[in-house]
DOBAMAR-99197 format. One line per 4 residues: for each residue z, x, y of N, C-alpha, C, CB. Coordinates in steps of 0.1 Angstrom, whole numbers. Each point is the difference from the previous one (the first is absolute). Glycine has a CB too. Layout:
# DOBAMAR-99197
Z,X,Y,Z,X,Y,Z,X,Y,Z,X,Y | ...
This chain:
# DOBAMAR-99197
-67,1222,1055,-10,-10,-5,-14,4,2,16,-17,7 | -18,20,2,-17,13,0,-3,7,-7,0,4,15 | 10,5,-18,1,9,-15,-10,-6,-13,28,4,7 | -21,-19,-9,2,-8,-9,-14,-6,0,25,-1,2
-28,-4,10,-13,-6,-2,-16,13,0,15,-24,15 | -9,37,-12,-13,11,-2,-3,7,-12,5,4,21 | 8,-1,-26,0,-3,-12,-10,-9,-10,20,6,10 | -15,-18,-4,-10,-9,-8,-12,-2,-4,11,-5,6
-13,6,13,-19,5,3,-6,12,-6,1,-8,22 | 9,16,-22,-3,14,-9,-4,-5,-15,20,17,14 | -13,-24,-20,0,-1,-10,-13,-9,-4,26,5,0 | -25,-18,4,-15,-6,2,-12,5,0,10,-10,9
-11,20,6,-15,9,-1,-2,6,-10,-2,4,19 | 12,4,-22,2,10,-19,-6,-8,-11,26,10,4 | -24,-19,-3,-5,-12,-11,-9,-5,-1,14,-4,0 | -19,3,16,-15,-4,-2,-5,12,3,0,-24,6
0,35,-1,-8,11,-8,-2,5,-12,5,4,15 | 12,-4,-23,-3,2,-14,-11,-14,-11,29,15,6 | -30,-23,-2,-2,-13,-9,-16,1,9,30,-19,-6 | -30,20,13,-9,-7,9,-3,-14,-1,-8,19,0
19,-21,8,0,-21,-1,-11,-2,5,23,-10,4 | -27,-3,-3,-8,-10,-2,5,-6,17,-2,-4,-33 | -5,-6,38,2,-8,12,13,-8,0,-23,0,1 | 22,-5,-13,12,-12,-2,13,7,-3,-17,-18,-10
16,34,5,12,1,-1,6,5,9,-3,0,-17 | -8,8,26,6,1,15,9,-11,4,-21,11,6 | 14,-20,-5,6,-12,4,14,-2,-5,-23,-10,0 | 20,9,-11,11,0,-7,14,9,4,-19,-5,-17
15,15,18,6,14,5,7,-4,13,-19,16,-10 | 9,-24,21,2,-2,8,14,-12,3,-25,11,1 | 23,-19,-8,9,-11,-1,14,7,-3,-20,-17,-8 | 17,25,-1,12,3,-10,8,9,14,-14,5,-32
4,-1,36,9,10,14,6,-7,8,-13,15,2 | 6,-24,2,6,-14,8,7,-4,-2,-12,-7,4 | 14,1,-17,11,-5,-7,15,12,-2,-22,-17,-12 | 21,28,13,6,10,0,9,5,11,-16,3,-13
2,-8,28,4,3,5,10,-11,8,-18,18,-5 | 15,-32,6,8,-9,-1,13,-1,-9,-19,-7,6 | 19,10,-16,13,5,-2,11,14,6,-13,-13,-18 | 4,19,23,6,11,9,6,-8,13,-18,19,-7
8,-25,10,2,-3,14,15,-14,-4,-33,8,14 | 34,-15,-24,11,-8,-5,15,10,-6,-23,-19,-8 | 17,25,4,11,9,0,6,11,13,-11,-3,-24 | 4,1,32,5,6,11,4,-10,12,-14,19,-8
7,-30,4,8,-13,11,14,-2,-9,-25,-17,10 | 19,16,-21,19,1,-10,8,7,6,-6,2,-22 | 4,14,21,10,10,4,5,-3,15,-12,17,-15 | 1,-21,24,4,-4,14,9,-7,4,-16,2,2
13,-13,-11,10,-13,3,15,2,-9,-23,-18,2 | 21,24,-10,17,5,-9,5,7,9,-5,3,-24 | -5,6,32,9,13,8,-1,-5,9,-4,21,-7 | 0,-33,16,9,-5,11,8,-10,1,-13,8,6
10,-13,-18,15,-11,-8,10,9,-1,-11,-17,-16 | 13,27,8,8,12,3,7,5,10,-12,3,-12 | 2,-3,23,2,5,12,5,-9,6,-14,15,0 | 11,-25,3,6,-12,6,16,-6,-6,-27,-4,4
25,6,-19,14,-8,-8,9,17,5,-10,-23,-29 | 8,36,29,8,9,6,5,-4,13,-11,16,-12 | 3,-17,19,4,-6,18,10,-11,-1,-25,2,12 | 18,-10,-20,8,-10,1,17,4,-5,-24,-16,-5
23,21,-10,16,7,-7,0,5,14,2,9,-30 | -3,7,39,2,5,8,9,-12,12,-21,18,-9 | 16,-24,10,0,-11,13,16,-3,1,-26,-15,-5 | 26,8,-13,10,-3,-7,12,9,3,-15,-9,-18
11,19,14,9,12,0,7,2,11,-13,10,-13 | 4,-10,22,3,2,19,7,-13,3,-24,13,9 | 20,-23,-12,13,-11,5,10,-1,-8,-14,-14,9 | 14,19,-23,15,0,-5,11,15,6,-12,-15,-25
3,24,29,7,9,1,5,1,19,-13,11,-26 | 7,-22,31,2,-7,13,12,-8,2,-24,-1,1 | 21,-7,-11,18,-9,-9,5,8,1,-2,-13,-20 | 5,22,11,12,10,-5,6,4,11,-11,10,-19
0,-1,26,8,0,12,9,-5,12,-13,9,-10 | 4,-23,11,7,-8,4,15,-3,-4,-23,-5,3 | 19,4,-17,16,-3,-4,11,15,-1,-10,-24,-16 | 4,34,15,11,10,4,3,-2,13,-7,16,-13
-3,-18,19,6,-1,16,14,-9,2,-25,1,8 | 20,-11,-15,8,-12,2,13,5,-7,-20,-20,1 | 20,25,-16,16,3,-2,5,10,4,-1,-9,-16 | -7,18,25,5,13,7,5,-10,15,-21,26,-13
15,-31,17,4,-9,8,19,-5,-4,-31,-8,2 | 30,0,-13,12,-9,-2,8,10,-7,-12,-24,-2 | 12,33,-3,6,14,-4,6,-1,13,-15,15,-17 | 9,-9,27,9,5,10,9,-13,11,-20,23,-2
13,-38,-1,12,-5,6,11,-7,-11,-14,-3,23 | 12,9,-37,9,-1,-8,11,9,3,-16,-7,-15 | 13,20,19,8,9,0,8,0,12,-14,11,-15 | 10,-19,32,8,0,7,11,-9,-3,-16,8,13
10,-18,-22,5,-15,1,20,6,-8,-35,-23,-7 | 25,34,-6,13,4,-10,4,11,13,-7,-2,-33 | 7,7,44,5,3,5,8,-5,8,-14,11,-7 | 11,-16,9,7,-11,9,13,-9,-7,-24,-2,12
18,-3,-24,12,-4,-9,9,11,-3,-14,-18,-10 | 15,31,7,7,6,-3,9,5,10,-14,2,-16 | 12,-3,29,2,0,13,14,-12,-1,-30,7,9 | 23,-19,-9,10,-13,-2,6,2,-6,-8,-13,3
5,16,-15,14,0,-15,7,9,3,-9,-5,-20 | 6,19,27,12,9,0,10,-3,14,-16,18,-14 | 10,-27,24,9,-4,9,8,-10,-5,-14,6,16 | 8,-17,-24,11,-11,-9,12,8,-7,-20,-16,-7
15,27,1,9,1,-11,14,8,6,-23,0,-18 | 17,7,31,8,6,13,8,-9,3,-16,13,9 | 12,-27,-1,6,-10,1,14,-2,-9,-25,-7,7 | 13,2,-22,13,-5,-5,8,12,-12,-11,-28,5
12,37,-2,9,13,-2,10,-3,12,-19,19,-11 | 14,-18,19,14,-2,9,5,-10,0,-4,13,14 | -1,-26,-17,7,-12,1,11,-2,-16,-23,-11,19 | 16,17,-25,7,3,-17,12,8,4,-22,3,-17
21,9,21,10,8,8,10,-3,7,-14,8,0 | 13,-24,8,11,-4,8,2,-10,-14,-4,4,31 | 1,-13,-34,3,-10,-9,11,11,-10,-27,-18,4 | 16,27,-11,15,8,-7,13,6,7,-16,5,-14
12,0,25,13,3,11,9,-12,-2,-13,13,20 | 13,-26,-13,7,-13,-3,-1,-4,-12,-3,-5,19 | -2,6,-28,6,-2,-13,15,8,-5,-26,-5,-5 | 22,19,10,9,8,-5,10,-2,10,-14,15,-13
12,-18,22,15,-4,9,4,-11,-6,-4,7,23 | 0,-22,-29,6,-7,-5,5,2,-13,-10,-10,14 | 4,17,-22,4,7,-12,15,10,-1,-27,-1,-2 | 30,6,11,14,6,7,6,-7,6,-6,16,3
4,-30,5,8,-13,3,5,-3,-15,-15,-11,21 | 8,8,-27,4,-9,-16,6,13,-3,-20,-20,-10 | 19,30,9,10,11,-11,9,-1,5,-11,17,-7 | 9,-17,23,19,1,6,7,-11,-3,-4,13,20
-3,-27,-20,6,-9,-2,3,-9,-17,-10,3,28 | 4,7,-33,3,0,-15,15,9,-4,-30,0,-4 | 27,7,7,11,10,2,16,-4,4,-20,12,7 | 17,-17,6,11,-7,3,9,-12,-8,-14,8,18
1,-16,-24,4,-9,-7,4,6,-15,-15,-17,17 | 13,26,-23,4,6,-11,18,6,7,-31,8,-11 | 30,-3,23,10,3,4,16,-10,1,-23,14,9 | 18,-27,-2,6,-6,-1,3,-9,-13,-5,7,22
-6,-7,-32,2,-6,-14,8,8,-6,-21,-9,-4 | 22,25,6,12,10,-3,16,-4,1,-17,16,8 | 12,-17,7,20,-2,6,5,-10,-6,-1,8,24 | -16,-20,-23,8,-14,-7,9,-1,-14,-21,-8,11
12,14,-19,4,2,-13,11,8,-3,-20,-3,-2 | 22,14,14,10,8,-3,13,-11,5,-14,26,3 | 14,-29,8,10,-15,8,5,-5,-17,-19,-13,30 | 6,6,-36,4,-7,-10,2,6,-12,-9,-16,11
12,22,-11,1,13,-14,19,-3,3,-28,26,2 | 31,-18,12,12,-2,4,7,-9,0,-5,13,7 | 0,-23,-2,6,-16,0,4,-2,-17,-18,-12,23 | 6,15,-29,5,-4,-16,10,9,-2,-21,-6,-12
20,20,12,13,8,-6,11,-6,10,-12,26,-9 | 11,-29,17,17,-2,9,0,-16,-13,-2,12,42 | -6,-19,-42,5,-15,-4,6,2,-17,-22,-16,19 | 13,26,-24,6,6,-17,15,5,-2,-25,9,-4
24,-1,20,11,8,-3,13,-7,4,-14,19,4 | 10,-32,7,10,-12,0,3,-9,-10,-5,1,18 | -9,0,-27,8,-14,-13,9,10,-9,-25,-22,-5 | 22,36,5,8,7,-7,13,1,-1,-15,7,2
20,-2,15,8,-2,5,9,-11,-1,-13,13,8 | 4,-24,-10,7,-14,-4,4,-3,-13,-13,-8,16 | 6,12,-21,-1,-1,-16,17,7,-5,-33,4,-2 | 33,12,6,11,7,-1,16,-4,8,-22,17,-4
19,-25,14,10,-8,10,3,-12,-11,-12,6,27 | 3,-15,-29,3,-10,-13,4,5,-11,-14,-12,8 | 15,21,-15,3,7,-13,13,7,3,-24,4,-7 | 26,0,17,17,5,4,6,-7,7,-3,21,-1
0,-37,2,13,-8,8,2,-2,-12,-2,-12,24 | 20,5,-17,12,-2,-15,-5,-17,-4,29,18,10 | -39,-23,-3,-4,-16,-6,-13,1,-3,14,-14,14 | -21,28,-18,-7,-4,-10,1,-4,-10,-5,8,8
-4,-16,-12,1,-9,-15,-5,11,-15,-10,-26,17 | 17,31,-22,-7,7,-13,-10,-8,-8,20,13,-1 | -29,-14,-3,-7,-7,-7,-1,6,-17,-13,-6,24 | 15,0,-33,2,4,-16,-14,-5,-1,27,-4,-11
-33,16,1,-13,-2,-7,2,-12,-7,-7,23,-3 | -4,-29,1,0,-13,-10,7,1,-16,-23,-5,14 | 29,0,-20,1,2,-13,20,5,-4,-34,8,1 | 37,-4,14,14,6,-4,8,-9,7,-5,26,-2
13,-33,0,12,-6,7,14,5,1,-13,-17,-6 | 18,12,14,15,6,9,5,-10,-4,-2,13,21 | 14,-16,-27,13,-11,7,10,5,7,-3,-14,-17 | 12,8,28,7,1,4,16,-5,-5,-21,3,13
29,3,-13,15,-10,-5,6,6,-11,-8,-23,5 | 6,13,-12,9,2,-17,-6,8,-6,7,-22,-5 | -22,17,9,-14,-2,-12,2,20,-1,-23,-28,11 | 14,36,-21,-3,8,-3,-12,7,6,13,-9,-15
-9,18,26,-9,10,6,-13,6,-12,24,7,17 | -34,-7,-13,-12,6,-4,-11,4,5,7,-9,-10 | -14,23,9,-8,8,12,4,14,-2,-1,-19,19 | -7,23,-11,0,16,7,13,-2,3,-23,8,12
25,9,-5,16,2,9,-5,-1,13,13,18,-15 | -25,-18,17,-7,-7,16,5,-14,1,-25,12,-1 | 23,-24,-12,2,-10,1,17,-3,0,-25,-1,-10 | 35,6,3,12,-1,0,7,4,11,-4,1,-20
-2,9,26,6,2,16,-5,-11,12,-1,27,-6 | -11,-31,1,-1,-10,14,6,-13,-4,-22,10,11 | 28,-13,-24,8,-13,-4,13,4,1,-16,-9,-16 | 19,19,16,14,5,8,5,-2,11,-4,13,-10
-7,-8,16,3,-3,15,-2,-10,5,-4,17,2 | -7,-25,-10,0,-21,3,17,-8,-1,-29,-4,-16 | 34,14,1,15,-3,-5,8,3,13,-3,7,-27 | 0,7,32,12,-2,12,-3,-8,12,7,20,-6
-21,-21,7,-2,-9,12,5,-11,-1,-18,8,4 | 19,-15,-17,8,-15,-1,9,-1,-4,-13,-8,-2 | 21,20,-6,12,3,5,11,-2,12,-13,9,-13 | 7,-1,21,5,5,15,-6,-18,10,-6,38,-3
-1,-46,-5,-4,-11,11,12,-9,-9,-32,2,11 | 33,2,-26,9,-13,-1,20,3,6,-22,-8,-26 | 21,20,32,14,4,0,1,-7,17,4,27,-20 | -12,-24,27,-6,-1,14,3,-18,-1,-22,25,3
14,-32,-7,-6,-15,0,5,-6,-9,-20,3,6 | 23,4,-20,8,-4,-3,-13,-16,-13,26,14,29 | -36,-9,-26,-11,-10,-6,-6,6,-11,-6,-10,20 | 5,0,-31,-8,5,-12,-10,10,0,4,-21,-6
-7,29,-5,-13,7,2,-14,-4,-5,15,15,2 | -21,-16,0,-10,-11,-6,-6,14,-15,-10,-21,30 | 2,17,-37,-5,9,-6,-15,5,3,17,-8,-17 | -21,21,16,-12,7,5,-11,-6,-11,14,24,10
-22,-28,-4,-12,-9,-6,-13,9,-3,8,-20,14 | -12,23,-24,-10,13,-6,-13,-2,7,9,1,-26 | -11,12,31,-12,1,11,-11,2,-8,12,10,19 | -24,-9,-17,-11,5,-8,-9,4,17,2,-18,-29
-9,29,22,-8,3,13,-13,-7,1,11,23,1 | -19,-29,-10,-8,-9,3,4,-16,0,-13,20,-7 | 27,-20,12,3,-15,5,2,0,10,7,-8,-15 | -4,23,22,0,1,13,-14,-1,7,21,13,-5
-27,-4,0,-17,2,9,-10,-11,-1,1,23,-6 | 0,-30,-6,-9,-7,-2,-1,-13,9,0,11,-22 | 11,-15,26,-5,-4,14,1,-2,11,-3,-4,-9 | 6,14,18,-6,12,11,-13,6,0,21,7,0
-26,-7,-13,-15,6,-8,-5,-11,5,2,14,-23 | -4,-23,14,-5,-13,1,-4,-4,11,11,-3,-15 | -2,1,26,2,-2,12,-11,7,9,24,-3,-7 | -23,17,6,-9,9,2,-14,1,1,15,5,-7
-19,-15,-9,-12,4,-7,-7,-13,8,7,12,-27 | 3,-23,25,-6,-11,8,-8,3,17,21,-13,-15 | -11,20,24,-5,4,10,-12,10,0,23,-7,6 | -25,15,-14,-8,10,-2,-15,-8,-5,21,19,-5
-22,-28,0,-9,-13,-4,-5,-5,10,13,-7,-17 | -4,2,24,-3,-10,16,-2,11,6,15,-20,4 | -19,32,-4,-5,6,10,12,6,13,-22,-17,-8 | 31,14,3,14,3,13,7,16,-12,12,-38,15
-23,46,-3,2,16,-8,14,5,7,-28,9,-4 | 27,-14,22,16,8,0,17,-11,-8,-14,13,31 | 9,-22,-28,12,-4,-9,1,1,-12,1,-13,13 | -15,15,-25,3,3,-16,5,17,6,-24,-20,-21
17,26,26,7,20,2,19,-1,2,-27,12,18 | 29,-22,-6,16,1,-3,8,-1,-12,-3,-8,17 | -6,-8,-18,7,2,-18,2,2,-8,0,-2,2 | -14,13,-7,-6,11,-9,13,9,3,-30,-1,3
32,2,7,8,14,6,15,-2,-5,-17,5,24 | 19,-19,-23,14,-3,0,1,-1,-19,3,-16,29 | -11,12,-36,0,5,-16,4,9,1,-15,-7,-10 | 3,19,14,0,12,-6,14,6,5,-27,2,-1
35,-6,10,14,3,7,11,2,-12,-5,-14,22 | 2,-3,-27,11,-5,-7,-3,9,-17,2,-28,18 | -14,35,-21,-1,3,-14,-9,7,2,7,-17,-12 | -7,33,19,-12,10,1,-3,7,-12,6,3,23
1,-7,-34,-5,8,-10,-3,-14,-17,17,29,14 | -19,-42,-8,2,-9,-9,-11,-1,-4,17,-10,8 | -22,-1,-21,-17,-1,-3,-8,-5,5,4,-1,-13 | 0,-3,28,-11,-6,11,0,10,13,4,-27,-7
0,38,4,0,10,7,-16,4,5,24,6,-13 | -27,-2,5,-20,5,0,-6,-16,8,-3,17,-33 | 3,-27,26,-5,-14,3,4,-1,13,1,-11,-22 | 12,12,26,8,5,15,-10,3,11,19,11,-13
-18,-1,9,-7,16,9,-12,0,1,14,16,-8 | -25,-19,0,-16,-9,0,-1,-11,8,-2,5,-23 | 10,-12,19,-3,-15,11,1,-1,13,7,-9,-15 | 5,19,15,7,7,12,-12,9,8,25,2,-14
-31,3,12,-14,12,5,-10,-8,-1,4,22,-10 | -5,-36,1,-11,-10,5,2,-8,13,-5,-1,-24 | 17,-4,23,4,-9,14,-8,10,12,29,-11,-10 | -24,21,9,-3,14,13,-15,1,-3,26,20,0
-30,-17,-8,-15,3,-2,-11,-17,10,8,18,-33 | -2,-27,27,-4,-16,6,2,-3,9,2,-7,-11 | 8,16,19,1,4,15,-2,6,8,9,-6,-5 | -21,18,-4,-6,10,4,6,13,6,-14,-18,0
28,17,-8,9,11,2,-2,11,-10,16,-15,10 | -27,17,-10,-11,12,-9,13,11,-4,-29,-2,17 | 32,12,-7,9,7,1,10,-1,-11,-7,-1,22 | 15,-7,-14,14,-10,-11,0,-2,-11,2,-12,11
-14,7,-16,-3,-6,-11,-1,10,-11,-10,-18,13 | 3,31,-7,0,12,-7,11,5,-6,-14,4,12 | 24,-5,-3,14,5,-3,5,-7,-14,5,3,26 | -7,-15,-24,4,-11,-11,-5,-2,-14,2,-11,18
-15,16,-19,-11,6,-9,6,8,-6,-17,-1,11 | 20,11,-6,7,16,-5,11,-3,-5,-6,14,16 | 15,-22,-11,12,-2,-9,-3,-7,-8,13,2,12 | -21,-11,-19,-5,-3,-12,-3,8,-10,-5,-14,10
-4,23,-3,-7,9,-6,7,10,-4,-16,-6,12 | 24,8,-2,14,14,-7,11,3,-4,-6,5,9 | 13,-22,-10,7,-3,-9,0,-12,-9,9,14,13 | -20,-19,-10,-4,-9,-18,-13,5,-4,11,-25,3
-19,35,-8,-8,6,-4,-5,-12,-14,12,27,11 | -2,-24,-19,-1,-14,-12,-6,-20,5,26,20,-11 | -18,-16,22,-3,-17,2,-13,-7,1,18,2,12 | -22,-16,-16,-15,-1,1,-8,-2,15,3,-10,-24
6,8,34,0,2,12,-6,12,7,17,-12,-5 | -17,24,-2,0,11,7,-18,2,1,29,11,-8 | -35,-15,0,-13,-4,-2,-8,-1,18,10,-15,-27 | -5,0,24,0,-6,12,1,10,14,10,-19,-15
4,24,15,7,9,12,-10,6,2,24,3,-4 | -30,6,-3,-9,10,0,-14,-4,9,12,8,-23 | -16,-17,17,-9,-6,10,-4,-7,9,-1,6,-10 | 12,-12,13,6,-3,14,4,10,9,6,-19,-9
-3,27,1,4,14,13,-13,7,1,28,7,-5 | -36,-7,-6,-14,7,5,-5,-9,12,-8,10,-25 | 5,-21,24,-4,-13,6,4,1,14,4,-13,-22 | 13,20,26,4,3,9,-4,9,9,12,-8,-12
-17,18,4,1,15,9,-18,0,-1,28,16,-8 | -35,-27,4,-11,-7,4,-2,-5,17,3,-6,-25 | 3,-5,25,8,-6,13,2,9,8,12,-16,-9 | -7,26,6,7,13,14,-14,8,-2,35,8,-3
-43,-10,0,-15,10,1,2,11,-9,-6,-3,26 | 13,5,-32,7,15,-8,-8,-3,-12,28,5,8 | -40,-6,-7,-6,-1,-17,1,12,-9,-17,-16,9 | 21,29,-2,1,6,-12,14,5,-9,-21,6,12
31,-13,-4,14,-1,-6,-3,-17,-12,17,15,28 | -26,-19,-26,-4,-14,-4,-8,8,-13,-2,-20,25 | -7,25,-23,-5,6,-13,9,8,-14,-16,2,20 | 25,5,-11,12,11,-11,9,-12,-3,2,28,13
-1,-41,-7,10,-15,-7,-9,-1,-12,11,-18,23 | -23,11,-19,-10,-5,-8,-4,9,-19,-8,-7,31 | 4,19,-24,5,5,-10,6,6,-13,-7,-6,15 | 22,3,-8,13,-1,-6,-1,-13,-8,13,15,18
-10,-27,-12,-2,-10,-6,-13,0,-9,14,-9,17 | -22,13,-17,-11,1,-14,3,7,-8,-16,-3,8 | 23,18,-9,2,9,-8,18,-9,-12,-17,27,23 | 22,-28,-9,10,-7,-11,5,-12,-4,6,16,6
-13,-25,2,1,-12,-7,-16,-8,-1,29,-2,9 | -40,10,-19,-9,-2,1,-7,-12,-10,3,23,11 | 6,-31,-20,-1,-10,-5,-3,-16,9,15,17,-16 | -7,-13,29,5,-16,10,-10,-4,4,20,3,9
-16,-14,-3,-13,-4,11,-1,8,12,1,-24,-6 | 11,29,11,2,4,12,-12,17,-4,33,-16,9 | -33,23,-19,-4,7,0,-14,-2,5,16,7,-15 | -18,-21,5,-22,1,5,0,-7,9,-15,0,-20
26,-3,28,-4,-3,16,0,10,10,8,-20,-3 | 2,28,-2,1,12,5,-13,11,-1,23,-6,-5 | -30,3,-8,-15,10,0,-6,-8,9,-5,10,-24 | 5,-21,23,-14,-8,16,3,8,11,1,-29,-3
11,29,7,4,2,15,-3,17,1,22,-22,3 | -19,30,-15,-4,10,4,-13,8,-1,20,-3,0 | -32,-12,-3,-11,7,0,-2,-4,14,-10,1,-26 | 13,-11,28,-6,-5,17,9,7,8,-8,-25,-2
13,35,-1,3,11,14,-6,11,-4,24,-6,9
């Protein structure tokens, strides 16, 4: 700023040496310096006060600076602080959790120990019970063959006593006497031998012989059948099976033979002689193949070996009955049953 104002004075005296002013422009001169120099001196209270507004608004930012960076630290402190009792705290929990999980590892450990001991209770006692469902079945496997191989027995005992009754198919008649023999030589021999039986009673007794009255084999069965069907109705399965049994005695190869032997394996089936009933099935099944019965047989004996838990002897029935009689009803009852196994 001195510079500035000598300069000036420099320049002034220059001017009034060159010009040679006058009084007033001294004056003039003078003012003008004054005024010059008042603006120096304004321009330097300017600069003063900017550069200690400056200086002061720095102190102040500074100040600023110093208490935020006072903060900061403060708060590192503080999360270097909580950092470290974060880290005992997760130490400490990891501490706990791995003793819990210690805990209950071994308590899992016994719990599966005793599970698996009761899991070997139930196998053995599963086992057993399969075991004895074995012998059972086998018991009743045998009971049926001993009771088949007695109506057989019976059947063949009734067929070779000398008072069995021969029975003539429907449609052929016998007379006895005067009248004119007609039939097989099956039929002429057992009217022979009726001839000597009344023969030999009228030489004996000495009494008329009456004449042999024409049999038909469904005037015999039909009611013994009947009889049968009634009880098998009412629910009285062992009394309709006797008399199922006693038909099928009197005419094991007649047209109610199949109808027989079905009703006969239902009575047993209704009596939950599962087993039995199988048997009775089969003989429908293996010697009336044709009959509309056999339908039926088939899936009642699947039905059966259902009942005995054997679902996969129940599957190879099931099957069969769809492949060969796949028109019936029994067939698309038979597809139900063997999607639900």
């Amino acid at each position: 700023m001195k510079g500035i104002r000598n300069i000036a004075l420099a320049g002034c005296s220059l001017f009034l040496l060159c010009q040679c002013a006058t009084q007033d422009d001294l004056r003039k001169l003078n003012y003008q310096v004054r005024a010059v120099n008042q603006k120096v001196e304004e321009v330097k209270n300017s600069a003063v006060e900017n550069l200690q507004k400056r200086q002061a608004s720095s102190v102040n930012k500074l100040d600023q600076v110093d208490e935020e960076i006072t903060r900061l630290q403060a708060r590192l402190e503080e999360m270097a602080h909580r950092q470290k009792q974060a880290q005992t705290q997760n130490t400490q929990a990891l501490t706990d959790l791995q003793t819990l999980l210690q805990e209950r590892l071994v308590s899992d450990e016994q719990k599966i120990s005793e599970l698996q001991q009761q899991l070997d209770s139930l196998t053995a006692g599963i086992d057993s019970m399969q075991q004895a469902r074995i012998r059972e079945a086998e018991k009743r496997a045998q009971e049926a063959a001993r009771k088949a191989e007695l109506a057989r027995k019976r059947t063949v005992m009734a067929a070779a006593s000398p008072s069995f009754v021969r029975v003539l198919p429907a449609g052929k008649k016998v007379r006895v006497g005067n009248g004119r023999i007609s039939g097989t030589s099956e039929t002429k021999a057992t009217v022979k031998k009726t001839e000597q039986t009344a023969a030999a009673s009228k030489t004996t007794r000495k009494k008329p012989v009456p004449s042999v009255k024409t049999i038909h084999a469904d005037d015999i069965a039909s009611g013994p059948f009947d009889k049968a069907m009634a009880e098998f109705k009412a629910k009285k399965y062992k009394a309709a099976y006797a008399d199922f049994e006693k038909v099928l005695s009197r005419n094991p190869r007649g047209e109610q033979a199949a109808t027989t032997l079905f009703y006969m394996g239902e009575s047993l089936y209704n009596q939950g002689e599962y087993d039995l009933a199988i048997l009775d099935y089969q003989k429908v099944i293996s010697n009336h193949a044709k009959d509309p019965h056999t339908p039926a047989a088939l899936l009642k004996q699947g039905m059966s070996f259902e009942k005995l838990t054997d679902n996969e002897t129940a599957k190879i029935i099931y099957k069969k009955l769809i492949n060969e009689y796949a028109g019936t009803p029994e067939a698309t009852r038979a597809r139900k049953r063997l999607a639900n196994l």
